[in-house]
C-alpha positions as CSV (number, residue, x, y, z in Angstrom):
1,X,0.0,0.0,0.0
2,X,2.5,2.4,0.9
3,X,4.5,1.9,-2.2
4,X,1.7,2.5,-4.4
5,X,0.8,5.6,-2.4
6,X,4.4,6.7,-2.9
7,X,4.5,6.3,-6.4
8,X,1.5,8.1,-6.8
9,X,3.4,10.9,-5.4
10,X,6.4,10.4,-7.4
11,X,4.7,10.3,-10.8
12,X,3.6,14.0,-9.6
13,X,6.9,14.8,-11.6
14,X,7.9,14.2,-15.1
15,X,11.4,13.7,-14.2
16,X,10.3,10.8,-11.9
17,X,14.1,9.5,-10.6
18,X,15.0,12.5,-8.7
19,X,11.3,12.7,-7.1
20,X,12.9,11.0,-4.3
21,X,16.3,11.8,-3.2
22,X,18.6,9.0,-1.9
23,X,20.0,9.2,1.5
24,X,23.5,7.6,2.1
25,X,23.4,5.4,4.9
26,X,26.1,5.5,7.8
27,X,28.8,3.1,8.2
28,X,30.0,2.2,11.5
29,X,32.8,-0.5,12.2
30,X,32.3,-3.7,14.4
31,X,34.8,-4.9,16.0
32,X,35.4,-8.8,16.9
33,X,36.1,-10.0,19.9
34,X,39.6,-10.4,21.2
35,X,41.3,-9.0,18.5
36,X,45.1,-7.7,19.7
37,X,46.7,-4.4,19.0
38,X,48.7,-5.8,16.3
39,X,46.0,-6.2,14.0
40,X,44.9,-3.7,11.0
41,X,43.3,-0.6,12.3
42,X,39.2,-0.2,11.9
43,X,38.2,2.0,9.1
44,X,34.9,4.1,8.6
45,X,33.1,3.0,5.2
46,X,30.5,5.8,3.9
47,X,28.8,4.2,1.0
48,X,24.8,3.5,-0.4
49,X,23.4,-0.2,-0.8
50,X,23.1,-3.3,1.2
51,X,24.3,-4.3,4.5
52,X,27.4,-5.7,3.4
53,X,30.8,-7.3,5.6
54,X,34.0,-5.9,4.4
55,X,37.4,-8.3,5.3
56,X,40.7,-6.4,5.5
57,X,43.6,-8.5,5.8
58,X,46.8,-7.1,8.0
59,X,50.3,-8.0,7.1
60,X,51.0,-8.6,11.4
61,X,52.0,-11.9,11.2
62,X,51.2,-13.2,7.6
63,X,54.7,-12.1,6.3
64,X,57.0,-13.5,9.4
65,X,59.1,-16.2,8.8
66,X,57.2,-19.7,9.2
67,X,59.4,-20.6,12.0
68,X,58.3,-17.6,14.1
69,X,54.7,-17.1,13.7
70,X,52.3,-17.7,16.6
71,X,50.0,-20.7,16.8
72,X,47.0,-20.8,15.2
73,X,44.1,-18.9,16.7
74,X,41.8,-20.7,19.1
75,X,38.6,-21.6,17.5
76,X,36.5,-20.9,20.0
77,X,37.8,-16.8,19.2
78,X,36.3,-17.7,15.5
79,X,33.5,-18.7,17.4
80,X,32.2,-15.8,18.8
81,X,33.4,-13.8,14.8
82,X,31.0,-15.7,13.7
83,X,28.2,-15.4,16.5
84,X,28.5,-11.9,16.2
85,X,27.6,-11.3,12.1
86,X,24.8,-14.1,12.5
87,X,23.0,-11.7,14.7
88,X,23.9,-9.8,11.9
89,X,22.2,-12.0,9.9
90,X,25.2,-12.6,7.9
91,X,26.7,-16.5,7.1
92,X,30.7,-16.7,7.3
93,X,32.4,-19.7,6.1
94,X,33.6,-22.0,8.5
95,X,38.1,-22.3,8.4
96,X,38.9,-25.7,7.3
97,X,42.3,-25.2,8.0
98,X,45.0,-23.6,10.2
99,X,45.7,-21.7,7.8
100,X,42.4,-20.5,7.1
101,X,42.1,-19.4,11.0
102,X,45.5,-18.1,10.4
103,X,43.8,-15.5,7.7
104,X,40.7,-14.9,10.3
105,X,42.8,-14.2,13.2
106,X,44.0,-11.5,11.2
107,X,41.5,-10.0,9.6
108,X,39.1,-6.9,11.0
109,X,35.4,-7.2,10.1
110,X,33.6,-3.9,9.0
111,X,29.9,-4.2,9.1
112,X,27.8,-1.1,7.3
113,X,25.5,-0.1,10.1
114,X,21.7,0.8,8.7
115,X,20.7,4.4,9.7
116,X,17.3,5.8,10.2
117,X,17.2,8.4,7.5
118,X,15.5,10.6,9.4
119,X,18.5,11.2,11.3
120,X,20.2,11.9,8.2
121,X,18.2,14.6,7.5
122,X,19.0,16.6,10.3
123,X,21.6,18.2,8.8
124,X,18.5,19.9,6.8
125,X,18.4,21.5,10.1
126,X,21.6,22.2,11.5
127,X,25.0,21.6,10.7
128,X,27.8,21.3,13.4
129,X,30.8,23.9,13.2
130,X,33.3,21.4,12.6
131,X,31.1,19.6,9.7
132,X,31.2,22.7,7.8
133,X,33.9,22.4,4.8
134,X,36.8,25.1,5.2
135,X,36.4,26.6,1.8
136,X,32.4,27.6,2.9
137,X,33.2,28.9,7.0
138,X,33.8,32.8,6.1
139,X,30.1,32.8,5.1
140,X,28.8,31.1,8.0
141,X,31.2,34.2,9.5
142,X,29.7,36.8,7.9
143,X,26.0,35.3,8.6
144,X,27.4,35.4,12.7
145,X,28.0,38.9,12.0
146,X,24.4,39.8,10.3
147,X,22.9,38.0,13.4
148,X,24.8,39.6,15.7
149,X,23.8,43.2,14.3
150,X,20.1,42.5,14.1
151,X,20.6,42.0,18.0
152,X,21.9,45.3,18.3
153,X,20.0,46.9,16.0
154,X,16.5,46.0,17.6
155,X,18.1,46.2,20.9
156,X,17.2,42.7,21.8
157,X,19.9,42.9,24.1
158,X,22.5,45.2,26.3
159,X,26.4,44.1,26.2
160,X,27.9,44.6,29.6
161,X,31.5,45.6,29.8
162,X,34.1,43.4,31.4
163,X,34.3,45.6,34.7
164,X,30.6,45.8,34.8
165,X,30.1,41.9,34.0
166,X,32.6,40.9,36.8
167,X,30.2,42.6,39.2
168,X,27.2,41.2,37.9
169,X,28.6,37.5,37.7
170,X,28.9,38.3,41.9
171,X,25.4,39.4,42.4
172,X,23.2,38.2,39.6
173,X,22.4,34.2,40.7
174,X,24.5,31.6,38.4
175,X,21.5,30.3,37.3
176,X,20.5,33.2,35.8
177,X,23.1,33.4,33.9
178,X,22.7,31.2,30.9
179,X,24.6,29.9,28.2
180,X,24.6,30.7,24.3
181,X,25.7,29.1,21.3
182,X,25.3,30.1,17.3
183,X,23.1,27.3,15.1
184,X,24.4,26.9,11.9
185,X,22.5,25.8,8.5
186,X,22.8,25.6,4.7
187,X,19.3,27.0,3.9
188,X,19.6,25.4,0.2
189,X,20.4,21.8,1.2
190,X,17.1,20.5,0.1
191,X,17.4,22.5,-3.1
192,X,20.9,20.9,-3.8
193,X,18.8,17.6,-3.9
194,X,17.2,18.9,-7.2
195,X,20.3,20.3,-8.5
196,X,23.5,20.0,-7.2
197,X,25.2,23.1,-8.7
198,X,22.9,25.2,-6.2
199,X,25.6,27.2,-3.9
200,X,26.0,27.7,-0.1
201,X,23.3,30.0,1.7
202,X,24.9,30.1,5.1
203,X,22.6,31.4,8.0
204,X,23.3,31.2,11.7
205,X,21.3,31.7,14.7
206,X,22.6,33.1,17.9
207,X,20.1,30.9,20.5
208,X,20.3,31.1,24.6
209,X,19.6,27.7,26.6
210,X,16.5,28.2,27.1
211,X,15.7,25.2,29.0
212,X,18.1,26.2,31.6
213,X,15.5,29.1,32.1
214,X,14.9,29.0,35.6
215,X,11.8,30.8,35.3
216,X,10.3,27.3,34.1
217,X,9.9,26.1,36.9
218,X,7.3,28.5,38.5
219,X,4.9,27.9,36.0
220,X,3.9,30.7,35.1
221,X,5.4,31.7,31.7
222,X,3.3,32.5,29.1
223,X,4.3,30.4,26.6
224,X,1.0,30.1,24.2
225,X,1.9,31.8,20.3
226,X,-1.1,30.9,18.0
227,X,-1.0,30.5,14.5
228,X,-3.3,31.0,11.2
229,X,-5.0,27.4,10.9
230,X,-5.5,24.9,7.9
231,X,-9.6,26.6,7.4
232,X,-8.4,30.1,8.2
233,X,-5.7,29.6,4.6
234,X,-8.2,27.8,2.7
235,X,-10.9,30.1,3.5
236,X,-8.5,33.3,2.2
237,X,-8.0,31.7,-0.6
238,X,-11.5,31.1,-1.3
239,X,-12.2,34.4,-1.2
240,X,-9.2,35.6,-3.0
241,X,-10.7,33.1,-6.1
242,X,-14.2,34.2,-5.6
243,X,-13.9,38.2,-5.4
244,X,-10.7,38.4,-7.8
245,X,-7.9,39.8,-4.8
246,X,-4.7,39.3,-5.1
247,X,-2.2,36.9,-3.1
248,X,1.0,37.9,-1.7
249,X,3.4,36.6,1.5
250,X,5.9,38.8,3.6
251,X,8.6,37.5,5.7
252,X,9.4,40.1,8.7
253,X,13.0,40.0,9.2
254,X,14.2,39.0,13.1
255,X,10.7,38.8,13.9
256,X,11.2,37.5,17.8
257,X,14.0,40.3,18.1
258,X,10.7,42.9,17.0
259,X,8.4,41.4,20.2
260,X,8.1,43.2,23.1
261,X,10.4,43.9,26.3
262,X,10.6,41.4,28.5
263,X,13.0,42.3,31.1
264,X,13.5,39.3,33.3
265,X,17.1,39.4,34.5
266,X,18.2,37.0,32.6
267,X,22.0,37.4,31.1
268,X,23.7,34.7,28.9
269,X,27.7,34.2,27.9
270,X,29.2,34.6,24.6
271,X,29.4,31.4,22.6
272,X,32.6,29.9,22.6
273,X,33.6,31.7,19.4
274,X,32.9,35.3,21.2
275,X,30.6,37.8,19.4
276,X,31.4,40.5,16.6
277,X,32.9,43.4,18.9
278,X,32.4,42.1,22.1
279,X,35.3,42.5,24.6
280,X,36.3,38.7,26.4
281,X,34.8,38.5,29.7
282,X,31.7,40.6,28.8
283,X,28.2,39.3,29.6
284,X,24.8,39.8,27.4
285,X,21.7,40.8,29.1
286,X,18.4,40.1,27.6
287,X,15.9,42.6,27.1
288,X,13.8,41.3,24.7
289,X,12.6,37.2,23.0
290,X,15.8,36.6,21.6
291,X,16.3,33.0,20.3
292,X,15.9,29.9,22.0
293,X,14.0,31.2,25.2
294,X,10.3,29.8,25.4
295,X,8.6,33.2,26.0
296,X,9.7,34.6,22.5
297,X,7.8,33.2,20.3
298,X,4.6,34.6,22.6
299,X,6.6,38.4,23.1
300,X,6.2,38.1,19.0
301,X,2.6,37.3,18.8
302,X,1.9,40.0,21.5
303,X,3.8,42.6,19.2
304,X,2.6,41.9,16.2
305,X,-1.2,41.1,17.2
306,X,-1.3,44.7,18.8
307,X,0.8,46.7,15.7
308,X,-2.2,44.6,13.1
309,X,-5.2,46.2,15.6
310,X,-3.9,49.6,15.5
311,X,-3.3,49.5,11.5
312,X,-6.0,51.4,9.5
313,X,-5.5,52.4,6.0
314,X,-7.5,54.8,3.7
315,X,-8.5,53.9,0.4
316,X,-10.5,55.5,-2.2
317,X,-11.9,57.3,0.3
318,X,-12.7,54.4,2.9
319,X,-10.9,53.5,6.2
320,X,-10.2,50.5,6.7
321,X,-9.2,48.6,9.9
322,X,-7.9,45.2,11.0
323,X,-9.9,43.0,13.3
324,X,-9.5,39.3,14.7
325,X,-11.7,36.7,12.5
326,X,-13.9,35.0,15.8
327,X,-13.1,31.4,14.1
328,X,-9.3,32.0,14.6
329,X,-7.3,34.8,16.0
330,X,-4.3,34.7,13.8
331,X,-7.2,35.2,10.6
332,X,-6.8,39.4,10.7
333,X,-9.9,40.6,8.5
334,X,-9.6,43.4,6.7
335,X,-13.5,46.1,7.0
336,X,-15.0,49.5,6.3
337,X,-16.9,51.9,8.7
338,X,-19.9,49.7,7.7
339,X,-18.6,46.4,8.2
340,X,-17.8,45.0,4.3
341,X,-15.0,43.0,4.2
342,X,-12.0,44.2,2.0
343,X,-9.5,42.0,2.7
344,X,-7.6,39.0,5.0
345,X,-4.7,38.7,6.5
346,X,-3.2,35.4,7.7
347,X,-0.4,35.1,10.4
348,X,2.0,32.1,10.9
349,X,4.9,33.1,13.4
350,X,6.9,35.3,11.2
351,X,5.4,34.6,7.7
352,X,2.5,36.9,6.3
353,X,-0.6,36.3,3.5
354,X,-2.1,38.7,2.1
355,X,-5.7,38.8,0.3
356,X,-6.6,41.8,-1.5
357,X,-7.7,43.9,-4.0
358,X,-5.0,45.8,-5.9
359,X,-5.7,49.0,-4.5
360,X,-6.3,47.8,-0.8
361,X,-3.0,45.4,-1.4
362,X,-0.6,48.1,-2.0
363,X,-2.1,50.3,0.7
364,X,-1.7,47.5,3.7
365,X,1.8,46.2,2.4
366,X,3.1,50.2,2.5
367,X,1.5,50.1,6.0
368,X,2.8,46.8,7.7
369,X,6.1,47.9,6.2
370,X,6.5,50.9,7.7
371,X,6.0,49.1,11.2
372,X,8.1,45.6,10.5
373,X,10.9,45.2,9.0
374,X,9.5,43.2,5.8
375,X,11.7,42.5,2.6
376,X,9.9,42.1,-1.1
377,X,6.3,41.0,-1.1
378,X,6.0,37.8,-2.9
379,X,3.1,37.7,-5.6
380,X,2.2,35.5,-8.0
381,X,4.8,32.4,-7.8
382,X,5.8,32.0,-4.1
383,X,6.3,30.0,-0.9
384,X,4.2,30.4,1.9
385,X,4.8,27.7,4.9
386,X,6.1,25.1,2.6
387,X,3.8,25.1,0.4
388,X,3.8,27.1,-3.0
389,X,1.3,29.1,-4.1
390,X,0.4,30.2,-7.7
391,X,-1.8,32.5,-9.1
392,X,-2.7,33.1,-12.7
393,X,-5.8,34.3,-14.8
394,X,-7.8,33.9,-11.6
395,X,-6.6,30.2,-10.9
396,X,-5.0,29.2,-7.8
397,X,-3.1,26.7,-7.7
398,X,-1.8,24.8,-4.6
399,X,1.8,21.9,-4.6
400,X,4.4,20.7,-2.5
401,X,6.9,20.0,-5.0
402,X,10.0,21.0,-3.2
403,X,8.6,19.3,-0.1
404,X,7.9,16.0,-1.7
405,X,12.0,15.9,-3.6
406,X,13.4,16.8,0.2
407,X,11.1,15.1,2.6
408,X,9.7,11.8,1.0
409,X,12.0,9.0,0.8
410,X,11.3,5.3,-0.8
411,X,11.4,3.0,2.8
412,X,14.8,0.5,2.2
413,X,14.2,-3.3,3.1
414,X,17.2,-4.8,3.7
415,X,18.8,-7.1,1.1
416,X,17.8,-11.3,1.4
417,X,15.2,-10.3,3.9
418,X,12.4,-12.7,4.5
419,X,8.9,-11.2,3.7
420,X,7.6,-13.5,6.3
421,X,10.1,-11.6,9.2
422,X,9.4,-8.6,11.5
423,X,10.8,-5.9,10.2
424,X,14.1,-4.1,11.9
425,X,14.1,-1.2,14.1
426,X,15.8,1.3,11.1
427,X,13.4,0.3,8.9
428,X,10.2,0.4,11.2
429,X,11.3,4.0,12.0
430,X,12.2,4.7,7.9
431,X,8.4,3.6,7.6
432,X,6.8,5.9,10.7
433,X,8.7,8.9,9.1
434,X,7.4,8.2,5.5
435,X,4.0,7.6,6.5
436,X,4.4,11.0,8.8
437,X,6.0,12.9,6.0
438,X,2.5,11.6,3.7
439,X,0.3,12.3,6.1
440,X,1.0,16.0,6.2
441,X,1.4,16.3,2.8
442,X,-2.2,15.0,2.6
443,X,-3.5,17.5,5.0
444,X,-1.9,20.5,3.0
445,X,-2.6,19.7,-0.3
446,X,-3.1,15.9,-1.3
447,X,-6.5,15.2,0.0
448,X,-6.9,12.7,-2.1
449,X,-4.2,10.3,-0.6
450,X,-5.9,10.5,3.1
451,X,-7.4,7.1,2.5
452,X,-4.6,5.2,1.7
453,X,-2.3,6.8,4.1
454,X,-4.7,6.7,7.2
455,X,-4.5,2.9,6.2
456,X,-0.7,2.4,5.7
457,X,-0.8,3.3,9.4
């Protein structure tokens, strides 16, 4: 059932073979047991296919002279070789001869170790410092710079000299003071998938521990930040098909670093790697929802719920005002003095849809613009929550293209496995994350696989 369903999905594209993007699976060495130091060193294999055993023979003790090498290995050490790579589920021949346990004593077995591949695709997410290749680290710089600035700029935060920290590191309580790190990723990983020649986009996030908050524990954090529902963006839509508006998504840049002020007396360190222009020894006080801290994703919501109430905007000689839709609060609509609605407005964190006329389109985006910071508006072809959105001669059209080449992977079964067996761990949690990746796609835009999905469950 589930391959059916997923090559349903895959004949979505005409160039069905890259629909699916291979993942290469991890390789880990195994080690038999009582092997001595003089034998071959272990290697690390990083290769696609099958589980596979790979023998590599070491000259210790193959090239001595016949009268000086050591006894033949105890069989009972071949023994437990063997034990181990049946569990494997993997046959080795029995020695017939001396010489043959000779050879086994002196060989190092290498098993490829089957990953879950959705552990592989967390480098989508992040990217470790040292993982990053040398030639590509002055832009992951440059992005710790950009996020650094944006800090300042928005004053998310107050830098503390040296003197000044070496007071407050003696007052403030050490649990107050938290630690920091930067997050690195490669924004176009999943577009390298498509095509390879796709550069670098280096971005990196400067987050705070924010589970070593110790405000947590009290309890009474607000931590609740809503956003625009499933019905709330079909119903914009609707109307934006029905009445003729326009479509259009804005990102505001930094958005938590925009929320309110927050001050809690919470300080964190520099990351390891310091900060752009910040003195050694200094300490970093937070004033408003910086990264990583639970409350700032509800600081944001607070902000921007209260800038979209007091927006009003005058056109053609009608004012119009922003007001919360009673089926969901993160659905802003968009009426005149006598109630006739004029437009929508959907909210989803830091992402913005627009519904519009022209007219009452170009008025709002001039407005919210003024207050956020908010790059280019996005019209006709664009992204908006991972999914993109098209609109053309008064058709809007809804796919998940991009999602379905990054996200949806063909589910591995090992090579010579019996139908009849239980399936292993890695491929039971292969199968969970392909079903999970279906099922949201069906809930965004493939309705019509819900059936079968719901079933492969």
């Amino acid at each position: 059932m589930q391959r059916d369903l997923l090559h349903l999905v895959q004949n979505l594209d005409e160039d069905a073979d890259d629909v699916f993007a291979d993942a290469r699976d991890d390789m880990a060495p195994l080690k038999r047991k009582g092997a001595d130091d003089g034998m071959m060193p272990e290697r690390r294999i990083m290769a696609k296919g099958r589980p596979k055993m790979v023998r590599k023979r070491s000259s210790a003790g193959l090239d001595e002279p016949e009268g000086d090498r050591e006894e033949p290995a105890d069989m009972e050490v071949l023994d437990e070789v063997s034990d181990i790579f049946r569990e494997a589920g993997i046959d080795l021949p029995e020695p017939t001869t001396d010489e043959e346990a000779l050879l086994a004593e002196n060989e190092v077995y290498i098993m490829e170790r089957r990953v879950p591949k959705s552990l592989i695709k967390q480098s989508d997410k992040e990217v470790k410092w040292e993982q990053i290749p040398e030639e590509e680290k002055q832009l992951y710089v440059e992005a710790e710079e950009k996020q650094w600035k944006e800090h300042l700029k928005y004053d998310a935060v107050r830098v503390h000299s040296p003197e000044d920290a070496a007071l407050l590191r003696r007052k403030v309580p050490k649990e107050r003071i938290i630690k920091a790190r930067f997050a690195y990723r490669d924004k176009n990983v999943s577009k390298r998938r498509e095509d390879p020649t796709v550069p670098c986009k280096a971005k990196a996030r400067l987050c705070v521990g924010g589970h070593m908050d110790p405000d947590l524990q009290t309890g009474q954090l607000n931590t609740e930040a809503p956003t625009a529902g499933k019905p709330a963006m079909f119903t914009t839509l609707f109307l934006a098909a029905q009445l003729g508006w326009e479509l259009a998504a804005g990102d505001v840049e930094a958005a938590f670093l925009n929320g309110v002020e927050a001050k809690r007396g919470l300080f964190f360190e520099p990351p390891k790697r310091g900060l752009p222009g910040v003195p050694e020894g200094a300490i970093i006080e937070i004033i408003k929802g910086v990264f990583g801290l639970v409350t700032s994703p509800r600081l944001w919501w607070e902000k921007l719920a209260e800038e979209l109430l007091a927006t009003t905007v005058e056109v053609d000689g009608e004012r119009l005002a922003f007001q919360h839709h009673p089926m969901d609060p993160c659905m802003f609509v968009l009426r005149n003095g006598e109630g006739v609605l004029r437009g929508c407005l959907l909210t989803h964190v830091d992402d913005l849809l627009m519904a519009a006329s022209g007219p009452v389109m170009k008025a709002v985006q001039r407005a919210l613009s003024s207050v956020f910071p908010i790059g280019d508006w996005e019209s006709e072809d664009f992204d908006y929550t991972g999914t993109n959105i098209k609109q053309k001669d008064g058709a809007i059209e809804l796919s998940q293209r991009s999602y379905i080449n990054a996200r949806l992977e063909m589910v591995d079964v090992p090579y010579g496995a019996d139908p009849n067996d239980l399936a292993d761990q890695v491929t039971k949690q292969d199968n969970m994350s392909t079903i999970g990746a279906l099922s949201w796609l069906c809930s965004q835009t493939r309705p019509d696989l819900q059936s079968g999905v719901s079933l492969a469950q």
